[in-house]
Kinemage of the C-alpha trace (Angstrom):
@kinemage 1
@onewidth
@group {chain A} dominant
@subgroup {mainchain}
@vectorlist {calphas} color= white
{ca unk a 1} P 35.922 61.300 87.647
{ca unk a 2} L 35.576 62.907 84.440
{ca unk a 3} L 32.897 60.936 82.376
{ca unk a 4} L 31.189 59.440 85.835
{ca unk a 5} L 28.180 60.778 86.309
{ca unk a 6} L 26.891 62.294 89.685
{ca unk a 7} L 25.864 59.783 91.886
{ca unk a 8} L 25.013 62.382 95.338
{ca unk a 9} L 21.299 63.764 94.723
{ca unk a 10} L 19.466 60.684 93.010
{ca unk a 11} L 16.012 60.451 94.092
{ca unk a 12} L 14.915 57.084 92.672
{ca unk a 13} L 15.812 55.382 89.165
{ca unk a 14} L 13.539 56.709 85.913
{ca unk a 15} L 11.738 53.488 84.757
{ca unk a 16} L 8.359 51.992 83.739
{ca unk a 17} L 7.200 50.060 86.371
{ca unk a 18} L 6.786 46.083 86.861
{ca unk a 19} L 3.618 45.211 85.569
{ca unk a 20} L 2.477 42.533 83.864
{ca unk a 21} L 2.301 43.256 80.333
{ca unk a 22} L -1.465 42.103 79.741
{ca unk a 23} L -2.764 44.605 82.487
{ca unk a 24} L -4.262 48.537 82.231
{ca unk a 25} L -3.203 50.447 84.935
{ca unk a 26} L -4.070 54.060 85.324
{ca unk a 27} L -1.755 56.584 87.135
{ca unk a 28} L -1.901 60.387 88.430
{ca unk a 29} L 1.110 62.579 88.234
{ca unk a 30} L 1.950 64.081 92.118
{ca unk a 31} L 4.817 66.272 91.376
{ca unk a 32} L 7.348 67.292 88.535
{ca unk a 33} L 10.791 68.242 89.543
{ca unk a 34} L 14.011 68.738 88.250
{ca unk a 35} L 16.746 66.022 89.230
{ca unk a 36} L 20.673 66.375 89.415
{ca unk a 37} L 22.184 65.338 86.110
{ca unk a 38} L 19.272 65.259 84.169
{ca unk a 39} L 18.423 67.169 81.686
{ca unk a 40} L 14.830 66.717 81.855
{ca unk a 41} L 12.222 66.929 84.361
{ca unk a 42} L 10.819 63.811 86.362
{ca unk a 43} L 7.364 63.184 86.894
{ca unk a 44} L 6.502 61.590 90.213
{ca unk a 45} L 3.687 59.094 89.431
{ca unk a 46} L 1.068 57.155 92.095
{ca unk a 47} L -0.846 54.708 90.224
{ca unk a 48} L -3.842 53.172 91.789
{ca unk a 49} L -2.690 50.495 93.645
{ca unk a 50} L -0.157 53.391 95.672
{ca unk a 51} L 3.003 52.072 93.680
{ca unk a 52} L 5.361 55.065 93.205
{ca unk a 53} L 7.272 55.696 89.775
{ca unk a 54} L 9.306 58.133 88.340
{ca unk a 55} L 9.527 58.479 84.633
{ca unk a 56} L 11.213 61.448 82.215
{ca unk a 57} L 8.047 64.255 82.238
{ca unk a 58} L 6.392 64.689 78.675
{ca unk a 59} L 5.750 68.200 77.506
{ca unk a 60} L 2.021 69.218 78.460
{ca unk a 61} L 2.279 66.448 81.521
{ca unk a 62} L 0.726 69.064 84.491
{ca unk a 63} L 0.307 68.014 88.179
{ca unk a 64} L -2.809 65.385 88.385
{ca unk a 65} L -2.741 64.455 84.999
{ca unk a 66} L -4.029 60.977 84.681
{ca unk a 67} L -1.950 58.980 82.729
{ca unk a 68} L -2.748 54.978 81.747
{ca unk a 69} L -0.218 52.350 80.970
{ca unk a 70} L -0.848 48.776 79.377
{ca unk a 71} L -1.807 47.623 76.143
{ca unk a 72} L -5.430 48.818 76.364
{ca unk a 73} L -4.898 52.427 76.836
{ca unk a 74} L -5.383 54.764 74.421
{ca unk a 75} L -2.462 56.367 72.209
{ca unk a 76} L -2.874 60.024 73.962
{ca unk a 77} L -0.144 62.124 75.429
{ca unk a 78} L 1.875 60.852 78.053
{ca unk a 79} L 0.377 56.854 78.063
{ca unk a 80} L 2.750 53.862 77.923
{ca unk a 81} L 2.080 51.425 75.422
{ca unk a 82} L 3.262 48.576 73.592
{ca unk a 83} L 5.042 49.636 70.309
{ca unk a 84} L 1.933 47.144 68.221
{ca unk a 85} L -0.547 49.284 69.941
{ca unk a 86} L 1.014 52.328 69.128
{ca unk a 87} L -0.359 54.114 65.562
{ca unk a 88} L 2.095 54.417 62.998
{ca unk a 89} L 3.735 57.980 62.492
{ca unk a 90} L 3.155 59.154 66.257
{ca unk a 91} L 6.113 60.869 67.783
{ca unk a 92} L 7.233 58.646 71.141
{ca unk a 93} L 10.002 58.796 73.774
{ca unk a 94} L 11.450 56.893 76.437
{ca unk a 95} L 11.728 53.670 74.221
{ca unk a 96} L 12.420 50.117 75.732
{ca unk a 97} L 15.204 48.475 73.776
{ca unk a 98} L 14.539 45.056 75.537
{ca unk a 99} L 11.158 44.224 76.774
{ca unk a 100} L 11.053 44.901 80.518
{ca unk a 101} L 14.254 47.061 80.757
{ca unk a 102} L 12.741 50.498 81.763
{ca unk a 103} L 13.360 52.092 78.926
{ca unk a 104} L 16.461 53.093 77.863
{ca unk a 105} L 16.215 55.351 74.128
{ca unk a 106} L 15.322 59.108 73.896
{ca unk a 107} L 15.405 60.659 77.073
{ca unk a 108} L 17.085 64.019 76.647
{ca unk a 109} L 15.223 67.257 76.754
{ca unk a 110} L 13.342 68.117 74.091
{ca unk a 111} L 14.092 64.628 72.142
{ca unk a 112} L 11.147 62.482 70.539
{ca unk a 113} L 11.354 59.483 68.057
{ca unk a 114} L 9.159 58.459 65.196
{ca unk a 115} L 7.356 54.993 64.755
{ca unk a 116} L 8.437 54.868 61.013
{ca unk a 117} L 6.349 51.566 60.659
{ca unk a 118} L 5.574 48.086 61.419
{ca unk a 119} L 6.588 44.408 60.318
{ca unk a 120} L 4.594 41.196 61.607
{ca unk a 121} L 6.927 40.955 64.609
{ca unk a 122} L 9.165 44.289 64.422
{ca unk a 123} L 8.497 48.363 64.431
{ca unk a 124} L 11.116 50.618 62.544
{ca unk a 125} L 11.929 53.902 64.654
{ca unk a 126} L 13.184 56.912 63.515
{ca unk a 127} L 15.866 58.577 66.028
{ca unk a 128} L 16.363 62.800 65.940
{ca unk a 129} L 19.628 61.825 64.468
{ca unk a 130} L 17.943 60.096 61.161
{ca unk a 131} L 19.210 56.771 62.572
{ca unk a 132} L 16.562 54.278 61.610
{ca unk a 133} L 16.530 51.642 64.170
{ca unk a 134} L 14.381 47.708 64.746
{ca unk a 135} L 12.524 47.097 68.120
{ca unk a 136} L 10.334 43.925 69.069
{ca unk a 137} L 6.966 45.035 68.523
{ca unk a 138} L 6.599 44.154 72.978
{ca unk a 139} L 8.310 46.740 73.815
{ca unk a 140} L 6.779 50.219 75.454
{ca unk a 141} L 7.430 53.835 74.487
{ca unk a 142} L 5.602 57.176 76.303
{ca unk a 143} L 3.477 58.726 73.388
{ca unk a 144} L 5.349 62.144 73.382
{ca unk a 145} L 8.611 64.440 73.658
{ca unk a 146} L 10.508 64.455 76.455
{ca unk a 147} L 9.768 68.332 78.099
{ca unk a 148} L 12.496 70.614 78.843
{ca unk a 149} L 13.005 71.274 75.052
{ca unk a 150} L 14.243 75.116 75.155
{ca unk a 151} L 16.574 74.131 78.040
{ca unk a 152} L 20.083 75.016 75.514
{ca unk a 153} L 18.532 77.866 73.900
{ca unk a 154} L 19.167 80.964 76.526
{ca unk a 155} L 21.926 82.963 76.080
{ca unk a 156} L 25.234 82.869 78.122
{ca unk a 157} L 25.763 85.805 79.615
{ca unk a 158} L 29.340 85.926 80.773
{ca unk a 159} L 32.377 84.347 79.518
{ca unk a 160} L 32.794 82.574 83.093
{ca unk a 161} L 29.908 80.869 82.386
{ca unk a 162} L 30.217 79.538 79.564
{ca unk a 163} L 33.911 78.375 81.389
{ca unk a 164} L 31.825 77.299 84.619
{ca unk a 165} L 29.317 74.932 82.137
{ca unk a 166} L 32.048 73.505 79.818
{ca unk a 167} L 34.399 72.360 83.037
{ca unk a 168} L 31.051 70.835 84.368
{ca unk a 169} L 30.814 69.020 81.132
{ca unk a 170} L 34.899 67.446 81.610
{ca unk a 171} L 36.008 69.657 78.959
């Protein structure tokens, strides 16, 4: 039980949704709301064909925001786009590592990478950490950091909660 994470409370998985990957879809955001075991906000999104979606909120995402995602959309806050449509030097998050998996890299609170640059069939990413990383050029990133970024910065009060957040943590 230590390292498992909470399974009681899940609304819905966070992922991009199935689309195919030549088509332009444009999305509103319906509600933002904080899930168990997460450490940043999720963003309930209807896109116009009623298909529900939940993805990690960016900061400055506000309740009917319109969002677009596809490879025609434009590299503003909050779109999903392919990494070769992406401009280098813009500051993404939720990062597919394999095309179609939902994307799996820099999801925390307050966490954004770096498109670092581009080869003919590759894109370098710079991680928080300083980690430079290769990605297929296919796959999609959110143009943005993940919201939720002051989340570790308030004091703790009381020594029993500092105790109270540590034994949540399994340590």
């Amino acid at each position: 039980m230590q390292f498992r994470a909470p399974k009681k409370g899940k609304l819905a998985p966070a992922k991009y949704p199935d689309f195919p990957s030549s088509e332009t879809r444009w999305g509103m955001v319906t509600r933002i709301f904080h899930e168990r075991g997460r450490s940043a906000p999720l963003a309930q999104i209807t896109f116009d064909d009623g298909r529900v979606s939940y993805l990690p909120s960016v900061s400055g995402l506000y309740l009917g925001y319109k969002m677009e995602i596809g490879p025609e959309a434009e590299p503003k806050l909050g779109n999903i786009l392919p990494l070769e449509k992406i401009p280098e030097g813009t500051s993404i998050c939720n990062i597919e590592k394999n095309f179609g998996d939902g994307g799996k890299l820099i999801r925390a609170s307050g966490c954004s990478a770096i498109l670092f640059s581009k080869t003919a069939n590759d894109a370098i990413i710079k991680f928080p950490s300083g980690i430079k990383t290769v990605i297929s050029l296919r796959c999609r990133a959110t143009i943005g950091e993940i919201a939720g970024g002051g989340r570790i910065e308030k004091p703790l009060l009381r020594a029993g909660t500092k105790y109270h957040a540590m034994r949540a943590k399994g340590k």
